[in-house]
C-alpha positions in Angstrom: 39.3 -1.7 1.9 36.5 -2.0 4.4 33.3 -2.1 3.0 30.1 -0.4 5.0 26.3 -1.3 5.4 23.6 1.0 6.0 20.9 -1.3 6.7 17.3 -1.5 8.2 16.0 1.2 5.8 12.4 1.8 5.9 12.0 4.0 2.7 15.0 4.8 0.5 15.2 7.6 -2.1 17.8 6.6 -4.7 17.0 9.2 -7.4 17.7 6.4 -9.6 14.3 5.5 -11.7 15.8 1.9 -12.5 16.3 0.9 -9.1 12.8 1.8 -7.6 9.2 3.3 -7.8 8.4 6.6 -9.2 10.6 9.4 -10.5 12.6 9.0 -7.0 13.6 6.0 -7.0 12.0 4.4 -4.4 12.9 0.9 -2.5 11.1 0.1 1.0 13.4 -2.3 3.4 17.0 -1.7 1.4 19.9 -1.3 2.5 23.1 0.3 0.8 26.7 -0.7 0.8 29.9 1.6 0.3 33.2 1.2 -0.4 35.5 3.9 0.7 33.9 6.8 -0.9 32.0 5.0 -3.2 28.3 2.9 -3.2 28.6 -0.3 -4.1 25.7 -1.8 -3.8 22.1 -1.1 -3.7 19.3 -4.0 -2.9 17.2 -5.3 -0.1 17.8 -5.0 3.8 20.4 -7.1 5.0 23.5 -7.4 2.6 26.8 -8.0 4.2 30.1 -5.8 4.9 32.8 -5.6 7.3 30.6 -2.5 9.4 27.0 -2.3 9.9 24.8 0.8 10.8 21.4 0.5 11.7 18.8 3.4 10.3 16.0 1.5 12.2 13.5 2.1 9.6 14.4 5.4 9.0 13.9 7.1 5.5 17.5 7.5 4.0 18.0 10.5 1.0 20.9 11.5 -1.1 23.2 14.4 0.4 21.8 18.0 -0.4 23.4 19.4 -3.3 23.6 22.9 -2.7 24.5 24.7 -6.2 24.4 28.3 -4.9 26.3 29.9 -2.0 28.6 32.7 -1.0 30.1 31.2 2.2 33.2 33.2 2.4 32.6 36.2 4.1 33.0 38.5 6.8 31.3 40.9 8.8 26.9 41.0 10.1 24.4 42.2 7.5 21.4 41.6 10.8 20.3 45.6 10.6 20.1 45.3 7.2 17.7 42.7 7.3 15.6 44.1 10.2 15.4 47.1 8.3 14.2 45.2 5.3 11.5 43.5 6.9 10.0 47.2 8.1 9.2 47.5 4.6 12.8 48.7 3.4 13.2 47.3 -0.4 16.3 44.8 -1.3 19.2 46.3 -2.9 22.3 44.9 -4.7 24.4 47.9 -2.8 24.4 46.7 0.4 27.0 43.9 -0.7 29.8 46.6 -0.2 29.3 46.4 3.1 30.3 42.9 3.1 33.0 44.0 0.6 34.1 45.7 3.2 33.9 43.4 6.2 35.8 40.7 3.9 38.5 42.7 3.2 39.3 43.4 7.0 39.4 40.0 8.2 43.1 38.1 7.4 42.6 35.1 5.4 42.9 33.0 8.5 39.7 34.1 10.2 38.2 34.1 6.5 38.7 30.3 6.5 37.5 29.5 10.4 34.2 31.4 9.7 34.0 29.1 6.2 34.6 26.4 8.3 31.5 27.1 10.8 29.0 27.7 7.8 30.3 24.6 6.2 29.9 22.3 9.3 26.6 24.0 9.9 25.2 22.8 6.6 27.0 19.7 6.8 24.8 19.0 9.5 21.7 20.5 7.8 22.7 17.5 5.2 24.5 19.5 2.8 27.1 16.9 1.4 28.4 18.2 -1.9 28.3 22.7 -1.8 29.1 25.1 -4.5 31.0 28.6 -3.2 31.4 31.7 -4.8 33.8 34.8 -4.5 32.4 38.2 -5.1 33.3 39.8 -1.3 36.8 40.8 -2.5 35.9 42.3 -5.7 39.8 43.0 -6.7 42.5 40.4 -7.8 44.5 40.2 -4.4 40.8 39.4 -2.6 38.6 37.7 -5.0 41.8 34.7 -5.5 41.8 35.0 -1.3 38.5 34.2 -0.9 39.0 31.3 -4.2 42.0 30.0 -1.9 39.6 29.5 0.9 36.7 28.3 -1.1 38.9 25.6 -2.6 39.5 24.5 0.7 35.9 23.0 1.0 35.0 21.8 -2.6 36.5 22.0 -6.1 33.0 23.3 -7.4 34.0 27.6 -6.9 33.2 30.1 -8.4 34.8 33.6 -9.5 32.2 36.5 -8.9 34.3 39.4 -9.3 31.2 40.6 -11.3 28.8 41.2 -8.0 28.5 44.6 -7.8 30.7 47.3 -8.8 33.3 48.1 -5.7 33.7 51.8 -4.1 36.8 52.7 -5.9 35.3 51.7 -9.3 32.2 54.1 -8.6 30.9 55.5 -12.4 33.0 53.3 -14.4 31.6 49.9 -14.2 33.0 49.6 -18.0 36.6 49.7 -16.6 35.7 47.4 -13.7 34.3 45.3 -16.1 38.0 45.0 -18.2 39.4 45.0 -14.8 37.6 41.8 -13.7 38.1 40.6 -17.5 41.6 40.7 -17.2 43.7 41.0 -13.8 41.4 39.8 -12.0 40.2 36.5 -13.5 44.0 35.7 -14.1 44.2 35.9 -10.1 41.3 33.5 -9.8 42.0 31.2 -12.3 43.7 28.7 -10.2 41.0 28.5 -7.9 38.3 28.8 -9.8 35.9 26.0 -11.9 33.0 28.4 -12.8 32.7 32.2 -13.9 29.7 34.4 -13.0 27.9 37.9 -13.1 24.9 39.5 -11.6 22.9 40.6 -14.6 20.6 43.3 -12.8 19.6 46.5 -12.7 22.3 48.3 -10.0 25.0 45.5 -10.9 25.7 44.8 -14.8 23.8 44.6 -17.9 23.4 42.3 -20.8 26.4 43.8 -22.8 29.0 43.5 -19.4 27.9 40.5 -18.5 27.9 38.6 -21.3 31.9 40.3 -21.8 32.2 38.4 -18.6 31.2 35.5 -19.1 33.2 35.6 -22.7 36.3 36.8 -21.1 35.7 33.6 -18.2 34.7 31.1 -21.0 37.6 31.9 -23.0 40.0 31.0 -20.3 38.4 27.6 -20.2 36.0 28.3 -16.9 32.1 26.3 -17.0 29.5 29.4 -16.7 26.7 30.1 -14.7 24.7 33.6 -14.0 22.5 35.3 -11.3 19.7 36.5 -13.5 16.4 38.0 -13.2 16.1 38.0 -9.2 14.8 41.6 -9.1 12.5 41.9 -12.2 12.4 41.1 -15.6 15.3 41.2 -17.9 17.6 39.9 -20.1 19.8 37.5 -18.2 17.6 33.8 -18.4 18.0 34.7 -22.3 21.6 35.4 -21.8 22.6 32.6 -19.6 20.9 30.4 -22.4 22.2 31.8 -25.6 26.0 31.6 -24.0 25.1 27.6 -22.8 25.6 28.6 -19.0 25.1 25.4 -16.6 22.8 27.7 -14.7 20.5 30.6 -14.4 20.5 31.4 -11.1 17.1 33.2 -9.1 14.5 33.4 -12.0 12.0 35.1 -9.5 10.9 37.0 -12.8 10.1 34.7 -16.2 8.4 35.6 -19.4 6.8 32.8 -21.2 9.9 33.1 -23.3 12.4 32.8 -20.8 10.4 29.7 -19.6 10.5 28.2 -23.7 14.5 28.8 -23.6 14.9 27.6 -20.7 13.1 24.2 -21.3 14.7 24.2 -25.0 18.2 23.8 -23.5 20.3 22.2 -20.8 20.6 25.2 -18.9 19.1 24.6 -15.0 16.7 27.1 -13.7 17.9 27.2 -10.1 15.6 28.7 -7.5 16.4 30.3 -4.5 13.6 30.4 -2.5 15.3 31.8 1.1 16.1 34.6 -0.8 12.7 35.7 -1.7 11.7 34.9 1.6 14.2 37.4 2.8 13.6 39.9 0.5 9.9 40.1 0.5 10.2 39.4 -3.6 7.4 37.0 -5.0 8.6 33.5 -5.4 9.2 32.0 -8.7 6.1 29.6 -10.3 8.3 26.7 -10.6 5.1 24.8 -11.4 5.5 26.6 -15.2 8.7 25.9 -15.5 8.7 22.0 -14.4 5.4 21.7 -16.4 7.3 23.1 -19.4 9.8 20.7 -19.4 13.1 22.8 -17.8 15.3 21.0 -15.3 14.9 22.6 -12.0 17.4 23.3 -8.8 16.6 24.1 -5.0 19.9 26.4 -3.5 20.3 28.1 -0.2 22.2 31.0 -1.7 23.8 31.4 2.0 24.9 34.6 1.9 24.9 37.8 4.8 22.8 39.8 3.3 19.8 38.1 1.2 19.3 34.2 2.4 21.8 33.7 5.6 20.6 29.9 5.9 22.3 27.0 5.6 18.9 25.0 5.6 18.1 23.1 2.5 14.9 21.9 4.5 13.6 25.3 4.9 14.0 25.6 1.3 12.0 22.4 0.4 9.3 24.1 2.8 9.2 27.2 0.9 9.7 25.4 -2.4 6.5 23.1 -1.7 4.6 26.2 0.3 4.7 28.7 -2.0 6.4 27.7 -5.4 3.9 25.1 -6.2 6.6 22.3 -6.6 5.6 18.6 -4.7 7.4 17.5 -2.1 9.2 15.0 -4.7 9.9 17.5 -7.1 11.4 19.9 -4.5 13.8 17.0 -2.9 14.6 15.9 -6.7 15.6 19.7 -7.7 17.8 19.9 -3.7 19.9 16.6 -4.2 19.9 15.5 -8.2 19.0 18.7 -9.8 21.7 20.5 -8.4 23.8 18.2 -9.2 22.9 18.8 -12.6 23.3 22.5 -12.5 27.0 21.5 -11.0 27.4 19.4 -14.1 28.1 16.3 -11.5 27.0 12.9 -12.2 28.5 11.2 -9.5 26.2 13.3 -6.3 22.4 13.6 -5.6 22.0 9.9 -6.5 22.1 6.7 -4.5 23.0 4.0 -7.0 26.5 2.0 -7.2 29.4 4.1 -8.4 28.1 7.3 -7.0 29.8 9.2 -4.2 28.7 7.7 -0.8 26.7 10.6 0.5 23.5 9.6 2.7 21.4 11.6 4.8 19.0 9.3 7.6 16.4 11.1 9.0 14.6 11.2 12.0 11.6 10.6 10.1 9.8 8.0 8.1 9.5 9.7 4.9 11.1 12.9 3.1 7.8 14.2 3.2 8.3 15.4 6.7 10.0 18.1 5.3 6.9 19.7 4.5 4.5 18.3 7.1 6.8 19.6 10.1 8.8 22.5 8.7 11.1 23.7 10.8 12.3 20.9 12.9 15.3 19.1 12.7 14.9 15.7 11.0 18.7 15.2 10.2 19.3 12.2 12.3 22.8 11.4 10.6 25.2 12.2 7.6 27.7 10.4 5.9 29.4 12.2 3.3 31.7 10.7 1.1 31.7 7.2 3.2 32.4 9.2 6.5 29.8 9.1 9.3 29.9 12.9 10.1 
């Protein structure tokens, strides 16, 4: 098998602490050979393959690990956000428009519009992406959207339990044992993960937790959107039922924050979402300083974060969640992967998958320092120069 050399690295970020300085895994002047899909070797500049590529002193990062997105869809949620930003509040309701929109379009167009969004963040220097259902919100759509989901990664994720769909209007305790039942049988083979929305205007603590029962039980890894609107129940939740992720935490009690560091549950913070929302931003700062394992996710979605920039979110992250810039490229590439449950992504060190983003930038730090502009230079995801 050909082997491949990204050399001439100026600054590399491994995320491994035994290969370099710091918490990230520093090494100046390094290069990095791959195998295939796989690194081989990481050490100095100039090691040997069969194909060379020159970064030309460029800093080099893992590939983005985006934990959190809804990238099947249909349909334009734009009025809804312009209305929002003239001072209309957020609400969970408008995803039936979406709900909607997804359910018109034939599972062809559902796939080439995927497509775009995941090319789009591919170029961002998204390498590994999570996707959820939740636009189809019965059995026939919610496996649809699965099918096409599966298409781009095996990390999906069945949301059946987004809101509670038109048809189901007053009983969200039958939709509950409808998404329990028919519905996660449909989405079983496409599915890795189960999820809710634990939220005022979606479900409560007794639904979701029958959800996440009902997805557990059929041998599904867990994960929940909780407390993204205001205080509540679900951090607790996601904690006492050993999800891999709790998903927003805008809103944490210094109790939520003591569970959360007490277990291996990731909080995962979605910081275009708040930005699009007008909600506060999380203090990530209590959460690190507590001890928690952290996560940086887009949440791309058409109605509340429709971004596929992990750099914006690393902005906002830094900006106005009090993370540093290391912490917030740490939680994007490596702490996602741990809210994914993935040891081989987020991590440049021999063995792991050979996803490297160059920038067009010395340091990571850039990120910060010019928000905004576009320092992907070049992505090579899974030993492919993209």
């Amino acid at each position: 098998m050909t082997t491949t050399v990204l050399d001439r690295i100026g600054l590399l970020v491994t995320n491994d602490i035994a290969a370099g300085a710091g918490p990230l895994g520093l090494v100046r002047n390094a290069s990095v050979v791959f195998e295939g899909d796989r690194i081989v070797s990481v050490a100095g500049a100039g090691q040997i393959a069969d194909r060379r590529i020159d970064a030309d002193g460029a800093c080099v990062i893992p590939g983005f690990v985006d934990s959190h997105t809804h990238l099947v869809f249909a349909g334009d949620r734009g009025d809804e956000f312009a209305a929002r930003m003239a001072g209309r509040p957020y609400e969970a309701g408008g995803i039936r428009v979406s709900v909607a929109a997804t359910r018109g379009a034939t599972e062809a167009e559902l796939l080439s519009l995927a497509d775009g969004r995941r090319a789009e963040a591919r170029r961002a220097g998204i390498t590994t992406v999570e996707i959820k259902s939740g636009y189809g919100l019965d059995a026939h759509h919610e496996a649809r959207c699965l099918r096409v989901a599966r298409s781009f990664t095996g990390d999906t994720t069945f949301l059946g339990a987004h809101v509670v769909p038109a048809e189901f209007e007053g009983r969200t305790d039958d939709y509950v044992h409808h998404v329990c039942t028919d519905m996660l049988s449909a989405a079983l083979p496409y599915a890795r993960w189960i999820d809710a929305f634990c939220e005022v205007g979606a479900f409560d603590e007794h639904q979701s937790r029958a959800v996440l029962a009902a997805g557990r039980a059929a041998g599904l890894g867990l994960r929940l959107h909780a407390n993204q609107l205001g205080h509540g129940p679900g951090v607790q939740l996601a904690v006492e039922m050993g999800c891999a992720s709790a998903d927003h935490c805008t809103y944490l009690s210094d109790d939520d924050i003591a569970a959360l560091a007490g277990s291996d549950t990731v909080a995962t913070f979605l910081p275009a979402t708040d930005f699009s929302t007008r909600q506060p931003y999380p203090d990530a700062r209590r959460v690190i300083d507590a001890g928690a394992t952290v996560a940086l996710a887009t949440n791309c979605n058409p109605g509340s974060s429709y971004t596929t920039s992990m750099s914006f979110c690393i902005a906002l992250a830094v900006r106005d969640m009090r993370m540093t810039p290391e912490e917030a490229l740490s939680a994007a590439t490596v702490g996602g992967a741990s809210a994914l449950r993935r040891g081989d992504v987020g991590r440049i060190a021999p063995g792991c998958r050979a996803d490297l983003v160059v920038l067009e930038a010395p340091s990571y730090t850039h990120f910060v320092y010019r928000p905004g502009v576009p320092l992907i230079r070049s992505v090579i995801e899974a030993g492919s120069l993209t």
